[in-house]
C-alpha positions as CSV (number, residue, x, y, z in Angstrom):
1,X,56.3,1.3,17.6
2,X,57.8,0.5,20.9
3,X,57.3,2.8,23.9
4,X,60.9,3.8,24.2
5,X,60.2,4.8,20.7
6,X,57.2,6.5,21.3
7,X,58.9,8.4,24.7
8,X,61.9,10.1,22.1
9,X,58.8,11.1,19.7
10,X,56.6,12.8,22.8
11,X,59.9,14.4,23.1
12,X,61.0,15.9,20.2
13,X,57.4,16.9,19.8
14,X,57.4,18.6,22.6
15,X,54.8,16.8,24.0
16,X,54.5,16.0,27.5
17,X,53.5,12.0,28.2
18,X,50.4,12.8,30.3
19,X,48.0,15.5,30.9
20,X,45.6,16.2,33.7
21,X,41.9,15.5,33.1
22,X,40.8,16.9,36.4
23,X,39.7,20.2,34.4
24,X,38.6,18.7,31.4
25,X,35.7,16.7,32.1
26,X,31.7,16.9,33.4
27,X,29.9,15.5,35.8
28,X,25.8,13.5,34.7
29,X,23.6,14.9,37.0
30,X,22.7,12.3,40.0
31,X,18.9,10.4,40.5
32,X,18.4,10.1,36.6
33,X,16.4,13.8,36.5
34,X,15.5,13.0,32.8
35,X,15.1,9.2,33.2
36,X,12.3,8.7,30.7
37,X,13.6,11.5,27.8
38,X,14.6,10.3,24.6
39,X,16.3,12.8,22.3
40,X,17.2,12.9,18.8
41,X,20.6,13.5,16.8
42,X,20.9,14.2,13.3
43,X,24.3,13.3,12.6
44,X,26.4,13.1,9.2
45,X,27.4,9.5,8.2
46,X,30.9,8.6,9.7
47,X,32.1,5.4,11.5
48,X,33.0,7.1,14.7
49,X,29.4,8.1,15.0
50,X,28.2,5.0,14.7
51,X,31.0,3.7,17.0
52,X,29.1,6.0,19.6
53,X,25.9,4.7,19.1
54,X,27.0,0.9,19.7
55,X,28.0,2.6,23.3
56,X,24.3,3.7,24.1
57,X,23.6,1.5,26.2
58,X,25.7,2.3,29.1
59,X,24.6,6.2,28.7
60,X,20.8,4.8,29.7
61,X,21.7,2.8,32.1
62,X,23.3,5.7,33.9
63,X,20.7,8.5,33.3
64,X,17.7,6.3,31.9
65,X,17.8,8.7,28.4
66,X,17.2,7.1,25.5
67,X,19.2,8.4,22.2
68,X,17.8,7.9,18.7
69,X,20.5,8.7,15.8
70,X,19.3,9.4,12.0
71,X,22.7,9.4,10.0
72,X,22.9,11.8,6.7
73,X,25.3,11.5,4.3
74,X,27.7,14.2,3.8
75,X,26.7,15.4,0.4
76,X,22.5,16.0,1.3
77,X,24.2,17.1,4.9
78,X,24.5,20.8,4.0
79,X,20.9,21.1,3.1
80,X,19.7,19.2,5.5
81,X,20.4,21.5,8.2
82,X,19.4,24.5,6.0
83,X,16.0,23.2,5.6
84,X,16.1,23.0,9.9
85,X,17.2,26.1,10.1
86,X,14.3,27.7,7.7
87,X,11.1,24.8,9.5
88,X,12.5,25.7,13.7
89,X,11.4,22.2,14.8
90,X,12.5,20.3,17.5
91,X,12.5,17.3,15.5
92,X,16.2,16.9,16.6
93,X,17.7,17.7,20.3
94,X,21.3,17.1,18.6
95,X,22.5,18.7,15.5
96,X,26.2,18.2,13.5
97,X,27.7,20.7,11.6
98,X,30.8,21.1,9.9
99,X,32.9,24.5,10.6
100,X,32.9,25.9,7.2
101,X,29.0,25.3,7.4
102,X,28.9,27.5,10.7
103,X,28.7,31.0,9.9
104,X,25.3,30.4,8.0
105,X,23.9,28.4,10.6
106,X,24.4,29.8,14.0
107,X,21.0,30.6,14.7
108,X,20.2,26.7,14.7
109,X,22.4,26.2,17.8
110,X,21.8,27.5,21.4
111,X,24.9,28.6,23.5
112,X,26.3,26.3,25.9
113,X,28.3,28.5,28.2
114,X,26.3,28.6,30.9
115,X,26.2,24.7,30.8
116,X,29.3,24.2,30.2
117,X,30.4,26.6,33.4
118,X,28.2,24.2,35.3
119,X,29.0,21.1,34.7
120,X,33.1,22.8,35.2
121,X,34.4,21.9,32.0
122,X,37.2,23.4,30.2
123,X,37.1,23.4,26.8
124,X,41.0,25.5,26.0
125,X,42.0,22.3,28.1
126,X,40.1,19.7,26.0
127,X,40.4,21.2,22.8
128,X,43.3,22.7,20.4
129,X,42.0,25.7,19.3
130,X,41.4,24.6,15.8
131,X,39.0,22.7,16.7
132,X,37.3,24.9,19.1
133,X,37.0,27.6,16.7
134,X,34.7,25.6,14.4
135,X,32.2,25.6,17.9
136,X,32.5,29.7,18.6
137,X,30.1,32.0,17.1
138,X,30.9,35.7,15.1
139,X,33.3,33.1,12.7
140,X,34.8,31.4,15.4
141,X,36.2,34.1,17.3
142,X,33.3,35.2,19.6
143,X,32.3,34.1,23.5
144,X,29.5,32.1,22.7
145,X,30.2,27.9,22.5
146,X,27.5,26.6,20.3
147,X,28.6,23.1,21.0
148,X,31.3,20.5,21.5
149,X,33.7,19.4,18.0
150,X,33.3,15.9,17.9
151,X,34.7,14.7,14.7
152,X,38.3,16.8,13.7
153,X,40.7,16.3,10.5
154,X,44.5,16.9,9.4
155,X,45.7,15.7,6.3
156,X,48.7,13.1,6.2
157,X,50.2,11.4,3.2
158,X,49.6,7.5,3.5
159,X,51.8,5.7,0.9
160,X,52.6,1.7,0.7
161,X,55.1,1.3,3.0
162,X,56.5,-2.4,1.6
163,X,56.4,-0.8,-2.1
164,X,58.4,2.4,-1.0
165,X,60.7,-0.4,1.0
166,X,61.1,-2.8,-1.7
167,X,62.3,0.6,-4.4
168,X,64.7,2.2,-1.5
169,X,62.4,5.2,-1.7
170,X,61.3,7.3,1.6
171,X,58.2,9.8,2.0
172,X,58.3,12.8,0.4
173,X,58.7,15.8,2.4
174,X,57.9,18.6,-1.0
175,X,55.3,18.6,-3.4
176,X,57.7,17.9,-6.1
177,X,59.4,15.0,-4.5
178,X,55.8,13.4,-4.5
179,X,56.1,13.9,-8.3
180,X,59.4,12.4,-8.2
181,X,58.6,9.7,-6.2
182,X,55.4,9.0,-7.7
183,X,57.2,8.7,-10.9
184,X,59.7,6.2,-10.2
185,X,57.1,3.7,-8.7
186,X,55.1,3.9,-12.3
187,X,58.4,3.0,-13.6
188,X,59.4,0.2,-11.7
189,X,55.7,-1.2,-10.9
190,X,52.3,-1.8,-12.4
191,X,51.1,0.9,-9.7
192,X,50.1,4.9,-10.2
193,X,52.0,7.3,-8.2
194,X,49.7,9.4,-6.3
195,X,46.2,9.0,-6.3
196,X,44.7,12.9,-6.3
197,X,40.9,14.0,-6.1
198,X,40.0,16.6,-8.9
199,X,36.4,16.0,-9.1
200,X,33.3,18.2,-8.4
201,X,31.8,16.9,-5.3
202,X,31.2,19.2,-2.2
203,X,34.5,21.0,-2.2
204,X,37.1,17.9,-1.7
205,X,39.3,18.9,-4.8
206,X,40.1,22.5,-2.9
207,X,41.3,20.3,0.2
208,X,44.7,19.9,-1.1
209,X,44.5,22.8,-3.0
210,X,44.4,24.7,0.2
211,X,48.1,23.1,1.1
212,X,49.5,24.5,-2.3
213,X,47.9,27.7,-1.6
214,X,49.2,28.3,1.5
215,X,52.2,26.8,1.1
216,X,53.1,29.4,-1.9
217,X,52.0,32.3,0.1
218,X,48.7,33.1,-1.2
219,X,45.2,32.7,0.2
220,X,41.6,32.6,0.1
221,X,40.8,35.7,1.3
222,X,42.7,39.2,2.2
223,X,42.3,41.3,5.2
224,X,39.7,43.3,3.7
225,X,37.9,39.7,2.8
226,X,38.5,39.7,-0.7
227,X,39.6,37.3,-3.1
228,X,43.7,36.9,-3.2
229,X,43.7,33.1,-4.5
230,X,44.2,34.6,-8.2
231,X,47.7,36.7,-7.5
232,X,50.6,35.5,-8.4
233,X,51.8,33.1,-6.1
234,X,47.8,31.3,-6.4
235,X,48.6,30.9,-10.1
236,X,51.7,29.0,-9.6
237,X,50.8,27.0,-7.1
238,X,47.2,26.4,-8.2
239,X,49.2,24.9,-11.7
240,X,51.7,23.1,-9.4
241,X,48.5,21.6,-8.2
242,X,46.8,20.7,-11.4
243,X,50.1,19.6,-13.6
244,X,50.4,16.7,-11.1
245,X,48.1,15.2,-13.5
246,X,48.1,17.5,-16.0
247,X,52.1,17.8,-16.9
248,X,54.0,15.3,-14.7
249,X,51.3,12.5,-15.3
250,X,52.2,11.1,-11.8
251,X,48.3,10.8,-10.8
252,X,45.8,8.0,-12.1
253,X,43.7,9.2,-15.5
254,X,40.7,9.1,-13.0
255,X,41.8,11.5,-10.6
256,X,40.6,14.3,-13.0
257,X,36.8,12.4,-11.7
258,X,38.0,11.2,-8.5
259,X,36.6,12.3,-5.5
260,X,38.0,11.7,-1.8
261,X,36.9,8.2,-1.7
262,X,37.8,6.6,-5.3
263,X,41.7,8.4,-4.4
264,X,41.5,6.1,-1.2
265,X,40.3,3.4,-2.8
266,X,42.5,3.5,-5.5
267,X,45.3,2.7,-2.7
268,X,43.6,0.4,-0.8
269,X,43.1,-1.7,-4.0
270,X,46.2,-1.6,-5.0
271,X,46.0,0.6,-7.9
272,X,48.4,3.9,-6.7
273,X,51.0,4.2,-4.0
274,X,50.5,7.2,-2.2
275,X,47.2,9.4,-1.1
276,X,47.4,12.9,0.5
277,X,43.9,12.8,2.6
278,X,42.1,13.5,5.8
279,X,43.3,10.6,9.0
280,X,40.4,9.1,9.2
281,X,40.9,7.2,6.0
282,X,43.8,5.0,7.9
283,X,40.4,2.7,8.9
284,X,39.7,2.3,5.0
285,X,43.1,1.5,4.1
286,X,43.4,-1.1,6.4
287,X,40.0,-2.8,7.1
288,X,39.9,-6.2,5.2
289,X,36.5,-5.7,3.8
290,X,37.2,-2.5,1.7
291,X,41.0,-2.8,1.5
292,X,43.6,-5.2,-0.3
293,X,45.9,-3.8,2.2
294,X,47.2,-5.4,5.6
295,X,48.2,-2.8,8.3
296,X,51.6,-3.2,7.9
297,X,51.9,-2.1,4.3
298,X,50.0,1.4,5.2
299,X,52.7,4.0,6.1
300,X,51.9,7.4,6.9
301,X,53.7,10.7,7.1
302,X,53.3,14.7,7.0
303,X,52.1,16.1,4.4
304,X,54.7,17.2,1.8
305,X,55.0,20.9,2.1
306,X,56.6,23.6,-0.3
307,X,60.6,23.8,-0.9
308,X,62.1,26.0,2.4
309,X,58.4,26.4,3.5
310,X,56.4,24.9,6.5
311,X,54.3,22.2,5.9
312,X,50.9,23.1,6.3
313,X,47.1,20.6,6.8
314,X,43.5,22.3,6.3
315,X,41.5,21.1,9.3
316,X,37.8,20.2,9.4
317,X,35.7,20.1,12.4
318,X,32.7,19.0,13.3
319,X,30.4,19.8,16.1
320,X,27.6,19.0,17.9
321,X,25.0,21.3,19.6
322,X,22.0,21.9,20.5
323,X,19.2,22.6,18.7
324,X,17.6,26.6,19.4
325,X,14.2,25.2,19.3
326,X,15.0,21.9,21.1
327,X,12.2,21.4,24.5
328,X,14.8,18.8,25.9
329,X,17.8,20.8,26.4
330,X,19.0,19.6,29.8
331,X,18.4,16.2,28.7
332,X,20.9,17.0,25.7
333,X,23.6,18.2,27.4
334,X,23.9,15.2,29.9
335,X,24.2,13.1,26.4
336,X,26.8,15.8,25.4
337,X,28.4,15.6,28.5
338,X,29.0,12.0,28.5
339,X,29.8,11.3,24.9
340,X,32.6,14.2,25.0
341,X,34.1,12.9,27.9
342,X,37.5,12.3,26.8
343,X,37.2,8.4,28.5
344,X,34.7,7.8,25.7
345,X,36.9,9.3,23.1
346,X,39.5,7.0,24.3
347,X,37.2,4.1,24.3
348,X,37.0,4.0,20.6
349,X,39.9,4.6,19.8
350,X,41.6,1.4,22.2
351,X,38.6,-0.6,20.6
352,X,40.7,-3.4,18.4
353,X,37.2,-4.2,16.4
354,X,37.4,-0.8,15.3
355,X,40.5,1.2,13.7
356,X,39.0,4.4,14.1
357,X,41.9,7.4,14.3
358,X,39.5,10.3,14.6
359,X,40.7,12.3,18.0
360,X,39.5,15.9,19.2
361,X,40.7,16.0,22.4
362,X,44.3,16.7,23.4
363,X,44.7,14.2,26.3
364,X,44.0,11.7,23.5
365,X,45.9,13.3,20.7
366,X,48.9,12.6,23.3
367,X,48.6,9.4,24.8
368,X,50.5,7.2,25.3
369,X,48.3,4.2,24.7
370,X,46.6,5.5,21.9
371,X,49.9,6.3,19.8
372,X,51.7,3.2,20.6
373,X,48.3,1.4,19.2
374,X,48.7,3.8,16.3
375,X,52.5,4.3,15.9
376,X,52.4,7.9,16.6
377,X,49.9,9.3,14.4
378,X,48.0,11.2,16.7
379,X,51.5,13.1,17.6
380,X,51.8,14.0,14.0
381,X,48.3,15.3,14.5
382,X,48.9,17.2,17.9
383,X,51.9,18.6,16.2
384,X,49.9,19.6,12.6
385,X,47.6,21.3,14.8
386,X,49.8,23.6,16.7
387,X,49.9,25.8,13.4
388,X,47.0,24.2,11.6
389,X,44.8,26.6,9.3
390,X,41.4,26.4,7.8
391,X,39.3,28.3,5.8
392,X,38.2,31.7,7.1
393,X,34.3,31.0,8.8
394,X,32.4,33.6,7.0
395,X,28.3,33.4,5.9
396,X,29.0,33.2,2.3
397,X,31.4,30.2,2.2
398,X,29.0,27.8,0.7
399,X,28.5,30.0,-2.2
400,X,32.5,30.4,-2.6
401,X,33.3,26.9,-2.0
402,X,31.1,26.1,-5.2
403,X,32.7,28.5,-7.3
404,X,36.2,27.2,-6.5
405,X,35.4,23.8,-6.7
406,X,33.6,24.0,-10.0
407,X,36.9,25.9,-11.4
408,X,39.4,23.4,-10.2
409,X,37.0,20.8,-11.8
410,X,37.1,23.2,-15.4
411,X,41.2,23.8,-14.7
412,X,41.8,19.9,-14.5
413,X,39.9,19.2,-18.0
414,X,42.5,21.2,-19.4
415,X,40.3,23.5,-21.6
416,X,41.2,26.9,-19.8
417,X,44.1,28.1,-18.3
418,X,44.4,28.5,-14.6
419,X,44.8,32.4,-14.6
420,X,41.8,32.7,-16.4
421,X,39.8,30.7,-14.6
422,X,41.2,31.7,-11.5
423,X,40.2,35.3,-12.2
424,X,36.9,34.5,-13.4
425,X,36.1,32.6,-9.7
426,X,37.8,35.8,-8.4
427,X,35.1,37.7,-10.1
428,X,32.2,35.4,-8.9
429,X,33.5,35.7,-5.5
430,X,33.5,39.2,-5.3
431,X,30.0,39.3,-5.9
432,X,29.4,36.9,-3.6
433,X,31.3,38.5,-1.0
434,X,28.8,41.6,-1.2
């Protein structure tokens, strides 16, 4: 991408080229107060994080803290920070959470406001609200700012950009153009159309699902916060889901196992053409020791969306706060302050040792420097998340995110329809609900 190219995208994004900082960012507090302090994160395995960590250094040199990360991986994560939340230690100063995960784990992280007024940052200026939601207490609605998101998501379709230029074919922009699309390329090539994720494995099969779902209409939840994904319109686009595989066989065999990862790698070894998955998996597709792939056969576009309908990505968020029980508060939120500076942010993602995508902030999301490095993917993701939706953030989401997952996993074996299984979730999540 060149930057006249990039100046007509910011345009007809509606972006501006630049935004002000001067509200957006903290100050460490001078003389090294905590000089000596060494606080703990507990922190979910993910390249950015450890990105942040090779940066430590210059965070003691200017306050003298030292930082300790232990990394969990994202299945154990859940639990991990359930069995925190039951123990009250102050093992860890820093804890992550995901938003979803929120709602049941509030009482693990102490407000921030007061904090955050001091040090005169502003988080509606750093963050798109749905982001900052995953942070807010009462479901992500209420006054209280339980810590910074640090890690966000929206979904884009990557596809092999020489393939799709060597069969004249261009991204879809429906659901059933991925079909189509994905079809011709298994006629003309030895490659699967679209690798998909069906698998049981902590909720990543409802993460396209969600698209589908919205896309037709339909919902988790109703207003009253009971189940709607079973009506009509979840029926026929939970089967438009499934009968990618099912019916129209434009999938790998696998995806009915597949979870996030084996779709991606799929793609990056050269096995399917297209995958509909969070951003951060650009660094996978690309990076020469997990991928087949050079840079410059890795397209990317918006997710496909329903016929006459909006398209539509699920966010995910993660945050960081501070641990209720923590006796090194202050010390915590000079790390916090520094590592959400949006400079730091930026850091990694100008790093050329890295390819990490992952942006929060919106100063990042619309620079100019970072999309030319990226060829405008984080202006697709500024734009996704001006009417970007998640899941509601309710207590009992854990529980319902196990029932759907384990029905989409039942639906794609092909042993029971998908109104009957969607009824009988409906049923469990009722109860659940109560």
């Amino acid at each position: 991408m060149q930057r006249r190219e990039l100046i007509q995208l910011m345009a007809a994004s509606g972006f501006i080229p630049m935004l002000s900082q001067a509200q957006t960012t903290g100050a460490l507090k001078p003389g090294k107060p905590y000089a000596g302090t060494t606080i703990n994160v507990l922190s979910v395995v993910a390249p950015q994080f450890s990105a942040h960590e090779a940066k430590l250094a210059e965070f003691e040199a200017l306050t003298g803290i030292k930082v300790k990360y232990q990394y969990v991986p994202f299945p154990s994560m859940r639990e991990k920070l359930t069995a925190e939340l039951v123990a009250k230690t102050d093992q860890y100063d820093v804890l992550s959470a995901m938003d979803v995960w929120g709602p049941s784990l509030y009482n693990l992280f102490d407000p921030i406001n007061d904090r955050l007024a001091e040090k005169k940052i502003d988080m509606t200026a750093r963050y798109p609200h749905a982001h900052l939601r995953a942070a807010r207490d009462q479901n992500g609605t209420g006054k209280n700012i339980l810590g910074f998101p640090i890690r966000g998501h929206v979904q884009l379709m990557f596809y092999r950009k020489d393939i799709f230029a060597k069969l004249g074919l261009k991204p879809p922009e429906t659901w059933q153009q991925m079909i189509e699309v994905g079809q011709q390329i298994q006629s003309k090539s030895d490659l699967s159309g679209v690798a998909m994720y069906y698998g049981k494995t902590a909720g990543q099969n409802l993460m396209i699902w969600f698209n589908y779902l919205w896309g037709m209409g339909s919902d988790l939840l109703d207003a009253k916060g009971q189940p709607m994904f079973n009506n009509a319109q979840g029926v026929v686009a939970t089967q438009a889901y499934v009968d990618v595989l099912l019916k129209h066989k434009a999938a790998p065999a696998g995806s009915a196992s597949f979870n996030e990862a084996d779709a991606v790698n799929s793609v990056a070894q050269g096995k399917s053409a297209m995958v509909p998955v969070w951003w951060w998996r650009y660094s996978g597709l690309v990076d020469p020791k997990t991928s087949t792939l050079k840079p410059d056969q890795v397209g990317f576009a918006p997710l496909p969306s329903m016929p006459g309908k909006e398209a539509t990505t699920y966010t995910n968020t993660w945050f960081y706060g501070i641990n209720k029980s923590s006796k090194r508060k202050d010390a915590t939120m000079e790390y916090l302050t520094w590592l959400t500076n949006p400079e730091v942010e930026k850091s990694v993602l100008l790093d050329r040792k890295l390819n990490e995508v992952v942006a929060v902030q919106t100063p990042n999301l619309i620079d100019g420097d970072v999309n030319l490095r990226f060829g405008g993917m984080h202006l697709f993701g500024a734009q996704a998340l001006k009417g970007a939706k998640g899941t509601p953030l309710f207590a009992q989401w854990p529980q319902v995110s196990d029932i759907l997952e384990a029905s989409i996993s039942e639906i794609i074996t092909g042993k029971i329809d998908v109104k009957s299984a969607l009824d009988a979730a409906a049923s469990r999540v009722k109860r659940a609900m109560r």
